[in-house]
C-alpha positions in Angstrom: 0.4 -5.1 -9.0 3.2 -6.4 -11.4 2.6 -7.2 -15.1 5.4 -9.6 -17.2 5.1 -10.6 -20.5 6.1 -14.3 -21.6 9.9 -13.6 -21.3 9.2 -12.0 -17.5 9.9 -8.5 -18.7 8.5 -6.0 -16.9 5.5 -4.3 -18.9 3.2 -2.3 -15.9 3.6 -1.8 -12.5 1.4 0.0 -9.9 1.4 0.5 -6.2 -1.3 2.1 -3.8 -1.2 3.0 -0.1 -3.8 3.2 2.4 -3.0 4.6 5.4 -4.1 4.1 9.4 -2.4 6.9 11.3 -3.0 8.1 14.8 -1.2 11.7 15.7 -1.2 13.2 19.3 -0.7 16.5 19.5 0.2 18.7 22.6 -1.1 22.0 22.7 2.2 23.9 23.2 5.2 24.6 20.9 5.7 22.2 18.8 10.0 23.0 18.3 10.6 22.7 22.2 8.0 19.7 22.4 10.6 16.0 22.7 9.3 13.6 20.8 8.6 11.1 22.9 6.2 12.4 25.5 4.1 10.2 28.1 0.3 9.4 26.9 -1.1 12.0 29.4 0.6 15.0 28.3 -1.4 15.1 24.9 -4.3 17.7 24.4 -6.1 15.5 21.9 -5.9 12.8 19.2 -6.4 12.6 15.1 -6.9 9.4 13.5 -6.1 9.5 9.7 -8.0 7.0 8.3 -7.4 6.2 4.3 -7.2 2.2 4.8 -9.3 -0.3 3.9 -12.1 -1.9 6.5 -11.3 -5.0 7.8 -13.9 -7.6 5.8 -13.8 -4.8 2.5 -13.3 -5.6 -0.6 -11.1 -3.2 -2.8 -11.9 -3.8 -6.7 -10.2 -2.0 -9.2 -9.8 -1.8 -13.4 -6.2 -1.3 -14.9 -5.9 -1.2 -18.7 -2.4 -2.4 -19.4 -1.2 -1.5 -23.4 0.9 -4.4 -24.5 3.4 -4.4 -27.2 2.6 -5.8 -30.5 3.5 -9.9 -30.3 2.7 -10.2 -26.6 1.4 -14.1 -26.5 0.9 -14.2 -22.5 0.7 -12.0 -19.7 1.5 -12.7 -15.9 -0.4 -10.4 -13.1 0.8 -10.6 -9.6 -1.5 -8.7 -7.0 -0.2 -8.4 -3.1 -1.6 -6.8 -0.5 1.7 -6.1 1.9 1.6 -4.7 5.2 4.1 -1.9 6.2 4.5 -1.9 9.6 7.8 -0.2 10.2 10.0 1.7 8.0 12.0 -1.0 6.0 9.7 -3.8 6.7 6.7 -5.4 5.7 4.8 -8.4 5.6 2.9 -10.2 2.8 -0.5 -11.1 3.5 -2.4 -12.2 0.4 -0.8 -12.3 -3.2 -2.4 -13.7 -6.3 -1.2 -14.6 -9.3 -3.0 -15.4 -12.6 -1.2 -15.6 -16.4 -3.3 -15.0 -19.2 -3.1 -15.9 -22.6 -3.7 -14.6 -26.1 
């Protein structure tokens, strides 16, 4: 989430990650294991699971201070996906100014 005042300075910014991660782990040294290793060779899985539900809905409260003068505000919320490192994928983005 981004927040510009009327000239398009920046005045508040925040980012949070949810993460889906799946790790197999083979029951054996870890420092000899390669690190790509066919499917059956793995003892056992853990899914890390600190996303959001498909259908959810994820509300959340951010007081932003503003500097004395401020007439308008701009909020731009996204909800990227990062699917590999270095790229991503926008899939919903709002945007809504508000005025004082």
């Amino acid at each position: 989430m981004t927040v510009k005042d009327e000239n398009g300075k920046v005045i508040y910014s925040k980012s949070e990650d949810y993460i889906v991660n799946d790790f197999y782990i083979k029951n054996a040294d870890p420092s000899k294991d390669p690190i790509m290793v066919a499917n059956w060779w793995f003892d056992r899985q853990v899914h890390l699971h600190e996303g959001i539900e498909p259908g959810e809905i994820k509300s959340t409260s951010f007081v932003v201070p503003l500097e004395k003068g401020v007439k308008s505000a701009t909020v731009e919320a996204a909800f990227v996906f990062h699917y590999e490192k270095g790229k991503d994928a926008t899939w919903n983005k709002a945007t809504k100014k508000i005025e004082f």
